[in-house]
N, CA, C and O of each residue as an XYZ file, in Angstrom:
808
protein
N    -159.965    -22.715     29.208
C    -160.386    -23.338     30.461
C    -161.197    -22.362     31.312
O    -162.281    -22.671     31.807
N    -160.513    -20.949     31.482
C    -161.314    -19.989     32.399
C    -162.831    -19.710     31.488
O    -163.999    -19.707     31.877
N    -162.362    -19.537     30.430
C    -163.907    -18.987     29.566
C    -164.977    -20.281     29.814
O    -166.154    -20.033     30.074
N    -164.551    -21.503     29.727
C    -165.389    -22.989     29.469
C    -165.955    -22.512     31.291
O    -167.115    -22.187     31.548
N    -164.931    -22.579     32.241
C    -165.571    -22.465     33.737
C    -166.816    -21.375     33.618
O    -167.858    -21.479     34.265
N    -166.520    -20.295     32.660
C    -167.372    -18.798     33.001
C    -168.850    -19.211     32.458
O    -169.869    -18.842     33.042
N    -168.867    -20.021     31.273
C    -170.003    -20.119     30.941
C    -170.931    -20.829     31.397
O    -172.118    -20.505     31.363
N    -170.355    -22.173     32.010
C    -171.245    -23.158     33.101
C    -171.318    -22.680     34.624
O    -171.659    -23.383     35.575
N    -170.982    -21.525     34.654
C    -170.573    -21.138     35.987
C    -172.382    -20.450     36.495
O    -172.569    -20.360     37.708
N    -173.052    -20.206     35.957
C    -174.373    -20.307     36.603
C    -175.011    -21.331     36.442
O    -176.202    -21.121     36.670
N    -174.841    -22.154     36.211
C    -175.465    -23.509     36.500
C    -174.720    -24.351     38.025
O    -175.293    -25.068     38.845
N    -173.074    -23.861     37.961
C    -172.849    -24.572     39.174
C    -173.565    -23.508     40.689
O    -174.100    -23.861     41.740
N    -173.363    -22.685     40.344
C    -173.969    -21.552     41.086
C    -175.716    -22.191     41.879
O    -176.056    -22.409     43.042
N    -176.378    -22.293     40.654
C    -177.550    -22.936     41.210
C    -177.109    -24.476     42.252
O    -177.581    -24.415     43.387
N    -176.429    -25.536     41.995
C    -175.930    -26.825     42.742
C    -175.550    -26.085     43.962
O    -175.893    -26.322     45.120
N    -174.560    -24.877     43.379
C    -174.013    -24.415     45.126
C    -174.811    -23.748     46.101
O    -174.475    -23.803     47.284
N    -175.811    -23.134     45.749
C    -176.445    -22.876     46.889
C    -177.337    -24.108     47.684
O    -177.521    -24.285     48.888
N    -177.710    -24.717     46.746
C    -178.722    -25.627     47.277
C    -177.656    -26.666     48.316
O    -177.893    -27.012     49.473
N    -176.755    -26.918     47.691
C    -175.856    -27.266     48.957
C    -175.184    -26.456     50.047
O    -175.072    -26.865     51.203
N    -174.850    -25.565     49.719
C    -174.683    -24.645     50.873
C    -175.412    -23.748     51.511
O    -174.917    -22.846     52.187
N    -176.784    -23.949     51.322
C    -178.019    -23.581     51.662
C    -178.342    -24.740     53.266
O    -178.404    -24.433     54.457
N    -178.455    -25.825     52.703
C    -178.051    -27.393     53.132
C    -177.414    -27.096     54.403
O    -177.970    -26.722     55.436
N    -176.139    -27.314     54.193
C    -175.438    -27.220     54.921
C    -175.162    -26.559     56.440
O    -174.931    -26.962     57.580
N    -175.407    -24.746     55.427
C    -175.480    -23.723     56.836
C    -176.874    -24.492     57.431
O    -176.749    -24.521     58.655
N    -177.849    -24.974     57.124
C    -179.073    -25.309     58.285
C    -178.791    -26.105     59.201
O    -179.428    -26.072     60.254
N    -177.683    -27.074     58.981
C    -177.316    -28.461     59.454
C    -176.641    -27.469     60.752
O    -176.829    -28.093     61.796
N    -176.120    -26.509     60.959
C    -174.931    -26.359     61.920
C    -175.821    -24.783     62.979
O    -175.448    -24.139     63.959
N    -177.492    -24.715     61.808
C    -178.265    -23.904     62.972
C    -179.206    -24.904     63.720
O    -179.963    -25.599     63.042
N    -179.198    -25.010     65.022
C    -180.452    -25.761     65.467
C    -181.591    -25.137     65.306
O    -181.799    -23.926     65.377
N    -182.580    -26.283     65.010
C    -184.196    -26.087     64.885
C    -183.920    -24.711     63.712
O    -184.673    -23.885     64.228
N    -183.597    -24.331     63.061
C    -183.503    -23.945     61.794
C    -184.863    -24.590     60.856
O    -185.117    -25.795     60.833
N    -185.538    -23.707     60.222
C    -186.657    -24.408     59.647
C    -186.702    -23.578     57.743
O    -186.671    -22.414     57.342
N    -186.766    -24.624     57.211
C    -186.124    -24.217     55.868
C    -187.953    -23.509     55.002
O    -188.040    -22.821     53.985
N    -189.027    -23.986     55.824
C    -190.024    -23.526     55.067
C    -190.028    -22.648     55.863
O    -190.168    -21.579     55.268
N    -189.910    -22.459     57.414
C    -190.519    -21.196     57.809
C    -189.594    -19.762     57.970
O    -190.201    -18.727     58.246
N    -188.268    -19.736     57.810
C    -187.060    -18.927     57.564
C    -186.271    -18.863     56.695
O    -185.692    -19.864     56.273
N    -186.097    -17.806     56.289
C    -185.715    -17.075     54.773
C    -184.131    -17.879     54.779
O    -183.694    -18.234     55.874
N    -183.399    -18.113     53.664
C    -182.404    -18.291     53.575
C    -181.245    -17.287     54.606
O    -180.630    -17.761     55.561
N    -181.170    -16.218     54.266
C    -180.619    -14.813     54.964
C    -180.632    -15.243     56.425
O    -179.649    -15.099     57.152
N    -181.451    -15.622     56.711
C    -181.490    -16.221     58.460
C    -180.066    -16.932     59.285
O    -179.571    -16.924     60.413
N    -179.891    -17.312     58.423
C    -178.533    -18.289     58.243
C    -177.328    -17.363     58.611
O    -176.298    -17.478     59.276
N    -178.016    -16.260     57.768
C    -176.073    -15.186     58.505
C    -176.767    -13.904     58.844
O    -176.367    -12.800     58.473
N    -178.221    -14.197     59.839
C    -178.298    -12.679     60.509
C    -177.510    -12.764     61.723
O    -176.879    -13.751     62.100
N    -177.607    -11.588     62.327
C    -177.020    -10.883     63.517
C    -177.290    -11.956     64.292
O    -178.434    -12.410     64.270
N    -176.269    -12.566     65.131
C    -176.648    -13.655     66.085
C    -176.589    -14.960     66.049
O    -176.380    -15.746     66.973
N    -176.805    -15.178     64.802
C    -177.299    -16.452     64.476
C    -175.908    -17.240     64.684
O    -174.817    -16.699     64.862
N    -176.249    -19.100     64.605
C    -174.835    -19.825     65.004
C    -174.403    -19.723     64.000
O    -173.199    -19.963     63.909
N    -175.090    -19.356     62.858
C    -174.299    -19.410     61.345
C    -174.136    -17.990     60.644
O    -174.309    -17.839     59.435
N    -173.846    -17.142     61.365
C    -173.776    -15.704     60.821
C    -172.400    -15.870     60.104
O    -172.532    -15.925     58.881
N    -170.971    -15.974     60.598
C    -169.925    -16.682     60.156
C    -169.890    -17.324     58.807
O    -169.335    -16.955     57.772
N    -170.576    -18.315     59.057
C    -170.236    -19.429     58.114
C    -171.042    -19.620     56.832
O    -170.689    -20.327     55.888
N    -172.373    -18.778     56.923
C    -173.552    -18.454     55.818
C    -172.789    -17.563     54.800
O    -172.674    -17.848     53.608
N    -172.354    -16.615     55.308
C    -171.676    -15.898     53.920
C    -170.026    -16.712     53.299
O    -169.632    -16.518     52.149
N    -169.360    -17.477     54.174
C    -168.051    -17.849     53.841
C    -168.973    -18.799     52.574
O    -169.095    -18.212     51.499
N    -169.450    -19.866     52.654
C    -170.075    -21.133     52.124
C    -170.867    -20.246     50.777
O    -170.733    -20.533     49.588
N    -171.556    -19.318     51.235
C    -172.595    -18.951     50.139
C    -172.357    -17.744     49.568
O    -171.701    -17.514     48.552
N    -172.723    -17.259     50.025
C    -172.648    -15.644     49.527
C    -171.210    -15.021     48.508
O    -171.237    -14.492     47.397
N    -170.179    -15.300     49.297
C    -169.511    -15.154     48.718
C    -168.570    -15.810     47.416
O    -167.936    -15.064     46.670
N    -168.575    -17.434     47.241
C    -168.575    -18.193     46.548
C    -169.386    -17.934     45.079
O    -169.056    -18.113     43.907
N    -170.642    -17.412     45.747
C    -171.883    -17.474     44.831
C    -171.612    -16.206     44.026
O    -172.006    -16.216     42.860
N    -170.949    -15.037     44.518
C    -170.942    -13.651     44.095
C    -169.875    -13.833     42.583
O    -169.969    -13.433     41.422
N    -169.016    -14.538     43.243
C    -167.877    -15.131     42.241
C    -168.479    -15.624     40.965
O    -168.276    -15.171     39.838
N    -169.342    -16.739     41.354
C    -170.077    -18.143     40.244
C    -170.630    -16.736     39.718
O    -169.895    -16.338     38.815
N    -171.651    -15.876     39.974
C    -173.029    -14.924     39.416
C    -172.087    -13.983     38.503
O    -172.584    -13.858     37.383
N    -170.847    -13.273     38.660
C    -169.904    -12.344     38.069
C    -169.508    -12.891     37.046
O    -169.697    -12.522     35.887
N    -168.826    -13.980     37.497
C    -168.499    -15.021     36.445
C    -169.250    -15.130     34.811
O    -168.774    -14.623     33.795
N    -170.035    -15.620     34.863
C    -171.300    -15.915     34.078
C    -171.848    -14.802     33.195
O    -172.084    -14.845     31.987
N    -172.063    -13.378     34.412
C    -172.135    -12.287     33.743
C    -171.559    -12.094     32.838
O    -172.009    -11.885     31.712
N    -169.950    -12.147     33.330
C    -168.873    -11.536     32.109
C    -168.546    -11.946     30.909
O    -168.046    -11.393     29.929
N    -169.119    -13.621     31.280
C    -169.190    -14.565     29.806
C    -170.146    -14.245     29.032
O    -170.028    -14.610     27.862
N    -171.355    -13.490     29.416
C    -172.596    -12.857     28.777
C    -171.926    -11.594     27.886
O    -171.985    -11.325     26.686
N    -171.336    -11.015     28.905
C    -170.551     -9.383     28.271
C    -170.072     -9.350     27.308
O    -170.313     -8.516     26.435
N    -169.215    -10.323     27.234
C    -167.799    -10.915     26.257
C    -168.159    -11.866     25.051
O    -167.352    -12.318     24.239
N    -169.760    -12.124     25.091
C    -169.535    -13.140     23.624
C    -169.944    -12.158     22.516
O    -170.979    -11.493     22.560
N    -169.286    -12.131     21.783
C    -169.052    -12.002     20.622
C    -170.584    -12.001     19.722
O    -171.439    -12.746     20.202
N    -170.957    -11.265     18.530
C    -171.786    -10.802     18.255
C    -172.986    -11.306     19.015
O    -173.594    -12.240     18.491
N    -173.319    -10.952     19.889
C    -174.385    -11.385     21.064
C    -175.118    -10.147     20.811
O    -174.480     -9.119     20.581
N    -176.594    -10.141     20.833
C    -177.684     -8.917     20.683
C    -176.894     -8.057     22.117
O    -176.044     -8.469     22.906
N    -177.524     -6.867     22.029
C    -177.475     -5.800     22.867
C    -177.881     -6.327     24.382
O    -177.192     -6.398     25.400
N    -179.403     -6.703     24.116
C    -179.816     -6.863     25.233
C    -179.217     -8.509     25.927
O    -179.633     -8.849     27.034
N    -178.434     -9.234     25.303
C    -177.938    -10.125     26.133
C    -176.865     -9.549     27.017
O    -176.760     -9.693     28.235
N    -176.061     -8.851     26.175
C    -175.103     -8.189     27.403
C    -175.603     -7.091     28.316
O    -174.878     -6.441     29.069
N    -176.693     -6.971     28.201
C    -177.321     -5.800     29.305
C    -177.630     -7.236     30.353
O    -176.941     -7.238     31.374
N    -178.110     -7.834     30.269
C    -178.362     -9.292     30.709
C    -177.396     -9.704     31.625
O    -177.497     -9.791     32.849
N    -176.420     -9.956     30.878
C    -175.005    -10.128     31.749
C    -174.671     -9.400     32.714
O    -174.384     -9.836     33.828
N    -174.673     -7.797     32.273
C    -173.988     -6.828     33.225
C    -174.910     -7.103     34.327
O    -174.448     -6.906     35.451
N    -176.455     -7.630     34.220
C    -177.818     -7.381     35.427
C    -177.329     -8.304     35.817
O    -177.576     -8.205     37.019
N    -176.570     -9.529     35.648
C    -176.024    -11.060     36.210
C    -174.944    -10.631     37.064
O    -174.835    -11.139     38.180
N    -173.966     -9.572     36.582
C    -172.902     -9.340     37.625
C    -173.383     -8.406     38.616
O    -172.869     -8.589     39.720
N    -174.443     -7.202     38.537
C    -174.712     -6.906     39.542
C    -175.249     -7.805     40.471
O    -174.659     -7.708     41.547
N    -175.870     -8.389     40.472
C    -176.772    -10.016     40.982
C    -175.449    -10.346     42.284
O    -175.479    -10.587     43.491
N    -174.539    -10.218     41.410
C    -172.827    -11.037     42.172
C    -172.511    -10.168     42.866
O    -172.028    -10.710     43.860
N    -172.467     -8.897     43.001
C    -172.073     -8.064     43.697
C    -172.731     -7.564     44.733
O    -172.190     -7.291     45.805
N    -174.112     -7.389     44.442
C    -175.080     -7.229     45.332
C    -175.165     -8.554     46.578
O    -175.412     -8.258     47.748
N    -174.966     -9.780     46.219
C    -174.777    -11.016     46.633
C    -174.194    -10.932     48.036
O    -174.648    -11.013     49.178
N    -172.601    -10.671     47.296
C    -171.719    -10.192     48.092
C    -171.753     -9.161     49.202
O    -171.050     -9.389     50.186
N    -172.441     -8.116     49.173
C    -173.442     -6.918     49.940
C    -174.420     -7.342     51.196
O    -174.587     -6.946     52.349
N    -174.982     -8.376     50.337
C    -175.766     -8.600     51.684
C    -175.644    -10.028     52.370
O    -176.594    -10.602     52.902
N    -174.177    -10.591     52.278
C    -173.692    -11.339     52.506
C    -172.304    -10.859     53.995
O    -171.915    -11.496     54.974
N    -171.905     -9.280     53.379
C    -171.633     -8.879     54.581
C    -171.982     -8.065     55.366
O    -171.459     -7.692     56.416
N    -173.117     -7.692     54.738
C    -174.275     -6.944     55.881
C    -175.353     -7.585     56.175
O    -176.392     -7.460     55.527
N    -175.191     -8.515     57.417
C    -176.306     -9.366     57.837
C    -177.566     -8.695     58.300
O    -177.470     -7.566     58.782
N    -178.854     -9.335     58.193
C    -179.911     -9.186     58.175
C    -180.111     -9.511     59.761
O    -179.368    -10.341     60.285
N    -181.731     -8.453     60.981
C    -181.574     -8.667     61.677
C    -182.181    -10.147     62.247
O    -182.885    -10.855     61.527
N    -181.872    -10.465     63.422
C    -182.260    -11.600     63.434
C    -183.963    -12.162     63.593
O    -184.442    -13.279     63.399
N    -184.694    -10.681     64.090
C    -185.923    -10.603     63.637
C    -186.197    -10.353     62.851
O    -186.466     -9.152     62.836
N    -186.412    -11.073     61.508
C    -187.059    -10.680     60.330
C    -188.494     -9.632     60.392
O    -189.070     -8.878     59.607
N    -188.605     -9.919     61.291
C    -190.280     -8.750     61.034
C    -189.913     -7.611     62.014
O    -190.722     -6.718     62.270
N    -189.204     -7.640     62.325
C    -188.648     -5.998     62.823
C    -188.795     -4.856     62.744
O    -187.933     -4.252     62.106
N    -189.810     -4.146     63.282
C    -190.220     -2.561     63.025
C    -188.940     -1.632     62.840
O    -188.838     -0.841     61.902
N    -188.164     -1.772     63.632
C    -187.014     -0.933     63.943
C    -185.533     -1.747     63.478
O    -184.667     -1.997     64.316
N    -185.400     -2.094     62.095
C    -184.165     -2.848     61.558
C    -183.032     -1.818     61.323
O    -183.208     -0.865     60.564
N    -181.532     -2.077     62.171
C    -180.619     -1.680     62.387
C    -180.104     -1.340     60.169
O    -180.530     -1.694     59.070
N    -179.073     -0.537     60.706
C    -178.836      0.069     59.307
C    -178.132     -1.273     58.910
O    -178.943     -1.783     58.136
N    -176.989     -2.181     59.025
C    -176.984     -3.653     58.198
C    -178.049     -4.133     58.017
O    -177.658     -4.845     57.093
N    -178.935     -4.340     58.081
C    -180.559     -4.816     58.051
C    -180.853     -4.393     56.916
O    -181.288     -5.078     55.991
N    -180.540     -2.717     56.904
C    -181.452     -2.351     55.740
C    -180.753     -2.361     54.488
O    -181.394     -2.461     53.442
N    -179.578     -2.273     54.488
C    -178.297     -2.390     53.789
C    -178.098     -3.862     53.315
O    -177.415     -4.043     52.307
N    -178.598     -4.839     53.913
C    -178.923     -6.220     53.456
C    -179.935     -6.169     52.514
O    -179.677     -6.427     51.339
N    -181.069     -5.865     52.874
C    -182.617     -5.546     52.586
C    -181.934     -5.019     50.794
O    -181.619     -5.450     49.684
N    -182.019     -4.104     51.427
C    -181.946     -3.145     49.868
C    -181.202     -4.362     48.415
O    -181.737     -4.820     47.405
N    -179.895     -4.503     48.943
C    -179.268     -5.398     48.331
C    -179.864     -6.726     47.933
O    -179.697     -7.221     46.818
N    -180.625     -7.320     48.984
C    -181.804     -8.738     48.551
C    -182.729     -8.009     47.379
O    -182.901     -8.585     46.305
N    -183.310     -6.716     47.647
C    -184.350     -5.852     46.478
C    -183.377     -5.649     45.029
O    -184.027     -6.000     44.043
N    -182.756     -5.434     44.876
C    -181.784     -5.516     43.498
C    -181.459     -7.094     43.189
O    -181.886     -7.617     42.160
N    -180.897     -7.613     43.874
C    -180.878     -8.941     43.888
C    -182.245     -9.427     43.035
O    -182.167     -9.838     41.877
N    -183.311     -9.336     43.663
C    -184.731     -9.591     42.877
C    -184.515     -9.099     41.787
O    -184.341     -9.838     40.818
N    -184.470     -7.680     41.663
C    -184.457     -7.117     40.441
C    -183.973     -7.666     39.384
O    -184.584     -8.121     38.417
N    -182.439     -7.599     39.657
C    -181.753     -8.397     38.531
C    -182.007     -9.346     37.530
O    -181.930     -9.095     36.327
N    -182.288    -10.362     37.979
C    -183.032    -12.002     38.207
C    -184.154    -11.982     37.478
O    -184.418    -12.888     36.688
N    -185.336    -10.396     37.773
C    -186.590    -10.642     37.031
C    -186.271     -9.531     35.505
O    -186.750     -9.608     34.373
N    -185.715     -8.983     35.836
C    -184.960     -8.023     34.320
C    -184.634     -8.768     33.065
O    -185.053     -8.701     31.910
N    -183.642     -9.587     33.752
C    -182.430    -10.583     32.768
C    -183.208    -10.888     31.983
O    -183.245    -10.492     30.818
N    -184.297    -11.996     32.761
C    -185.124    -12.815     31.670
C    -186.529    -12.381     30.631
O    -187.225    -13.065     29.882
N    -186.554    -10.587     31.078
C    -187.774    -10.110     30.928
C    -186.784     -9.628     29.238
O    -187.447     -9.486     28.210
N    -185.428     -9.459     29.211
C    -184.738     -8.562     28.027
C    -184.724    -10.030     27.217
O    -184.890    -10.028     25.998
N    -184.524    -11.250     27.928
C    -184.183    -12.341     26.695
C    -185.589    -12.520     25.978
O    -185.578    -12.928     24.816
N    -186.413    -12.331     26.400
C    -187.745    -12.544     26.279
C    -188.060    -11.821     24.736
O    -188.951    -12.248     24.001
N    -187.087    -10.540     24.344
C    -186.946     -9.796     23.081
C    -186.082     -9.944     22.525
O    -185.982     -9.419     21.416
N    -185.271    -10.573     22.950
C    -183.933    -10.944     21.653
C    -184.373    -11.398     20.451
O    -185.298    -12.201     20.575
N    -184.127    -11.230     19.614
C    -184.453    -12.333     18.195
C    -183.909    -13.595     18.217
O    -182.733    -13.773     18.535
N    -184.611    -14.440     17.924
C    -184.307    -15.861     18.175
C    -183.037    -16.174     17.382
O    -182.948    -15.699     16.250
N    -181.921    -17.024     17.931
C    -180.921    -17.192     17.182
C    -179.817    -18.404     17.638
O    -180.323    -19.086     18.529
N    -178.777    -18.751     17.361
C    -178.329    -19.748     17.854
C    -177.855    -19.822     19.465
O    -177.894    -20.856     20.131
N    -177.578    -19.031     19.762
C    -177.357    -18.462     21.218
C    -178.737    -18.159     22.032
O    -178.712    -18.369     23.245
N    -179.769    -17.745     21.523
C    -180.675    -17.430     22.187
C    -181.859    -18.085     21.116
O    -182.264    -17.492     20.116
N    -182.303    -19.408     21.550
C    -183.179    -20.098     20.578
C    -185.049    -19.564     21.206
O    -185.550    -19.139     22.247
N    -185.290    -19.756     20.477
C    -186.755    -19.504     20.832
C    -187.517    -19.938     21.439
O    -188.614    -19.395     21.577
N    -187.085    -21.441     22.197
C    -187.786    -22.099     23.204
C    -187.243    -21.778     24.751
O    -187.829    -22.057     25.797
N    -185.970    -21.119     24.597
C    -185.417    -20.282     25.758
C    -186.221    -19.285     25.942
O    -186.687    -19.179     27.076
N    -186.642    -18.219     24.852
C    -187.057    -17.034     25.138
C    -188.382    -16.891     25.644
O    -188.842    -15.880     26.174
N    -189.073    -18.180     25.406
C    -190.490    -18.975     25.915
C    -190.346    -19.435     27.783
O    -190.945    -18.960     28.748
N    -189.556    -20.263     27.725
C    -189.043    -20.172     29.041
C    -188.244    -18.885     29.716
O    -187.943    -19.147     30.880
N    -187.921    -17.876     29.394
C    -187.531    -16.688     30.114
C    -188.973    -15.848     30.675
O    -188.999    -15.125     31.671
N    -190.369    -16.200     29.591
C    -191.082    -15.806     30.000
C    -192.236    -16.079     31.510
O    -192.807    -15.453     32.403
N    -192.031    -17.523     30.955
C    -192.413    -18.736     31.855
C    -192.270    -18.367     33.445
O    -193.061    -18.496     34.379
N    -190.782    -17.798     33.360
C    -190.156    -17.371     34.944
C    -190.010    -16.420     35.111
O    -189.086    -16.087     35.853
N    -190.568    -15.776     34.710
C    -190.621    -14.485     35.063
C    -191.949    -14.339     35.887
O    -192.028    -13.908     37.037
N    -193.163    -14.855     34.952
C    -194.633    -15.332     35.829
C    -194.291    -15.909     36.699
O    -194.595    -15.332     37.743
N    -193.370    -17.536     36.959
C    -193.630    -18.060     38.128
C    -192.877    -17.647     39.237
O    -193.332    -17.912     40.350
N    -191.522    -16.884     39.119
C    -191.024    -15.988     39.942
C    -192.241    -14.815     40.930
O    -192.454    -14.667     42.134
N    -192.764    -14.220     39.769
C    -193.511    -13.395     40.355
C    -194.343    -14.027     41.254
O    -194.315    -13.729     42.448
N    -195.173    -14.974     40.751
C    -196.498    -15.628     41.400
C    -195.586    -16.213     42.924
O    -196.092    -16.334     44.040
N    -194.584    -16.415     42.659
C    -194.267    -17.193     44.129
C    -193.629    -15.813     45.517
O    -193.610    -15.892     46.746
N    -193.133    -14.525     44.438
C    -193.196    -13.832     45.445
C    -194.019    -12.983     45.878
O    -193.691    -12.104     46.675
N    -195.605    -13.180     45.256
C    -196.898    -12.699     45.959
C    -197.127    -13.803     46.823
O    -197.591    -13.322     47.857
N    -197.075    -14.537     46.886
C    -196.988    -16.267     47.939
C    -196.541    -15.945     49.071
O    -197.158    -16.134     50.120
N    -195.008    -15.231     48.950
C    -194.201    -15.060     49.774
C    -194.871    -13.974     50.911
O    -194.875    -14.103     52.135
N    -195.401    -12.932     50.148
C    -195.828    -11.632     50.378
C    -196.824    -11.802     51.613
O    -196.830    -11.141     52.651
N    -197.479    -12.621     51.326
C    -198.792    -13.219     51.772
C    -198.211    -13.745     53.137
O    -198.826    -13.486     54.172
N    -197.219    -14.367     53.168
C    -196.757    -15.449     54.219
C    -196.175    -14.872     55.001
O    -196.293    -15.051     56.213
N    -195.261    -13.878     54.341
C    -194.694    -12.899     55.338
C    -195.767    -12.282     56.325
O    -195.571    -12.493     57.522
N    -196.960    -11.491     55.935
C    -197.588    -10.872     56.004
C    -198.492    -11.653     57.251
O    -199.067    -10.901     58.037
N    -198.624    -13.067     57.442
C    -199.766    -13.943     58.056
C    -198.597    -14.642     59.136
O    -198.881    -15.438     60.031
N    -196.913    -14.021     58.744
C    -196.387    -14.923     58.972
C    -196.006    -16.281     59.359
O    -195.541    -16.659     60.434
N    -196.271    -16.934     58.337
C    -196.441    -18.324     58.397
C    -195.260    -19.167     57.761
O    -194.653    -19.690     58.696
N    -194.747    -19.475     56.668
C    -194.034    -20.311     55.991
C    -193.520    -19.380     54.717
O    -193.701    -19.783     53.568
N    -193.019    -18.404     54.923
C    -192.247    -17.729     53.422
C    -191.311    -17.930     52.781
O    -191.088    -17.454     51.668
N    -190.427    -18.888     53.579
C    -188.900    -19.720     53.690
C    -189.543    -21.152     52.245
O    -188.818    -21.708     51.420
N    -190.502    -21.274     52.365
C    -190.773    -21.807     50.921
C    -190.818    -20.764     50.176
O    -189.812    -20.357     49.594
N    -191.672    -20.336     50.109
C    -192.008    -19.048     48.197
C    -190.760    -18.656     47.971
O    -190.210    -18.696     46.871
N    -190.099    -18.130     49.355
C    -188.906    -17.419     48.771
C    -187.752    -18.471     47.863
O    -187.146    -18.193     46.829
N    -187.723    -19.601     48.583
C    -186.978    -20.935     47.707
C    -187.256    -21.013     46.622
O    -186.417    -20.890     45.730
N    -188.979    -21.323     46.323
C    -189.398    -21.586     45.403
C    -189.013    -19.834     44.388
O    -188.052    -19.757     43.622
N    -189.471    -19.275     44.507
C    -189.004    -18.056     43.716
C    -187.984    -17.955     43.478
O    -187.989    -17.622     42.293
N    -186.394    -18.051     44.007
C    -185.452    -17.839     43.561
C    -185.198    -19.440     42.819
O    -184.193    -19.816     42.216
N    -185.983    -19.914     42.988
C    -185.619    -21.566     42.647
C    -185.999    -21.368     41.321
O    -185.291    -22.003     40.539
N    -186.608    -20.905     40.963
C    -187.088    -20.821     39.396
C    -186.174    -19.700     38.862
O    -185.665    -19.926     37.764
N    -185.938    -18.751     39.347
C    -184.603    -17.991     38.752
C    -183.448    -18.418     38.792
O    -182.666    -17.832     38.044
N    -183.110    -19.104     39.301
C    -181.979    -19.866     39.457
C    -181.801    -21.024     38.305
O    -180.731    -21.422     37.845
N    -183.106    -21.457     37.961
C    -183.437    -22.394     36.734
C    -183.195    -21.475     35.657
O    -182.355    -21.778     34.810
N    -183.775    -20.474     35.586
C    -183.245    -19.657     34.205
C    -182.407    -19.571     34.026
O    -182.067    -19.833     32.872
N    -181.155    -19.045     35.206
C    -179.925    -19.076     35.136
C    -179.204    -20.271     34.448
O    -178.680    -20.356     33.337
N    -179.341    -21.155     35.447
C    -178.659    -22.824     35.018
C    -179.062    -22.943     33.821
O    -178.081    -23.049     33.085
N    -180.333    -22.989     33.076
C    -180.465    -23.221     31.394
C    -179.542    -22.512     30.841
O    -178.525    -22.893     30.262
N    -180.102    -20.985     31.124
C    -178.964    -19.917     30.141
C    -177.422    -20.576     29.741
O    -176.735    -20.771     28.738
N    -177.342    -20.853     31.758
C    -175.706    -21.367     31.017
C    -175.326    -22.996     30.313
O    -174.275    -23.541     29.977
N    -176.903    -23.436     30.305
C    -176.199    -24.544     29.756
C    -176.147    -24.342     27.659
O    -175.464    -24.897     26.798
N    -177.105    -23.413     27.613
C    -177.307    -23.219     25.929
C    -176.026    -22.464     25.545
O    -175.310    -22.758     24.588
N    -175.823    -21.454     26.411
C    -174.447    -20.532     25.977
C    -173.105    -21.023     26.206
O    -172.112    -20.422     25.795
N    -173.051    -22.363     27.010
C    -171.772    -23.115     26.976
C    -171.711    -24.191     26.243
O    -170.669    -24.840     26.331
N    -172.911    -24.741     25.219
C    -172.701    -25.562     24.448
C    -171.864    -25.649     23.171
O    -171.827    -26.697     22.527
């Protein structure tokens, strides 16, 4: 039962944020989902500083560890899938990191308090993770666990990850609407995720 939860457990992971993504906006006013980063939700101040990490962050750190360890633990699995995994549980831990070190409530902040940067850093591994995972499945040898139209799609998102956080880059930068790219970017890693776990829990 725990192993069957571990392996679908990044796929529910992806459902849970998008609902508890949802949610924390509902309880910030005038909250704007294209023009503010997710993180907004539990910076310094905010009505949802509280309740952004109870709902998400931490839930999610659980689902991302989870998943990892089912990566770790299967059984003749290539090398680089369990390097994969272990980059999935840092993902969870890091999660967790900048879930209780809120971000400031000015995102464009010259002068960001040390939780700020301690968030920051942790969102930058966070990325990392996410674009690693799928860059190692991308060399596995094709096999029943890791079929070859996965390893096609690991590549897939890795480009459109990237392309959406030069988008982001841009938006930040003009500041305009980055609260999309950044969606959209983790939205497609989050898709890798959810596949992964649906082939490795079949």
């Amino acid at each position: 039962m725990f192993t069957s939860l571990a392996s679908y457990s990044g796929g529910i992971a992806t459902i849970w944020i998008v609902v508890g993504v949802y949610i924390a906006g509902l309880f910030y006013p005038g909250y704007s989902h294209a023009k503010q980063f997710c993180s907004e939700l539990g910076a310094s101040g905010s009505p949802t500083q509280k309740l952004s990490p109870i709902i998400n962050n931490y839930p999610l750190g659980i689902l991302f560890c989870l998943f990892g360890w089912y990566l770790v633990q299967l059984p003749n699995a290539d090398i680089l899938v369990s390097i994969s995994g272990g980059l999935i549980i840092l993902h969870g831990i890091t999660t967790w990191v900048a879930g209780y070190f809120p971000m400031d409530a000015d995102p464009f902040t010259n002068h960001p308090t040390f939780n700020c940067k301690v968030h920051s850093w942790a969102g930058f591994i966070m990325l990392l993770t996410l674009l690693i995972a799928p860059i190692l499945i991308v060399f596995v040898p094709s096999s029943a666990i890791i079929p070859l139209y996965f390893r096609i799609f690991s590549a897939i998102s890795v480009i459109l990850a990237i392309y959406y956080l030069l988008a982001m880059a841009r938006a930040v930068k003009q500041q305009t609407n980055p609260g999309i790219y950044q969606r959209l970017s983790y939205g497609v890693q989050l898709a890798w995720l959810s596949l992964f776990s649906l082939i490795v829990g079949v």
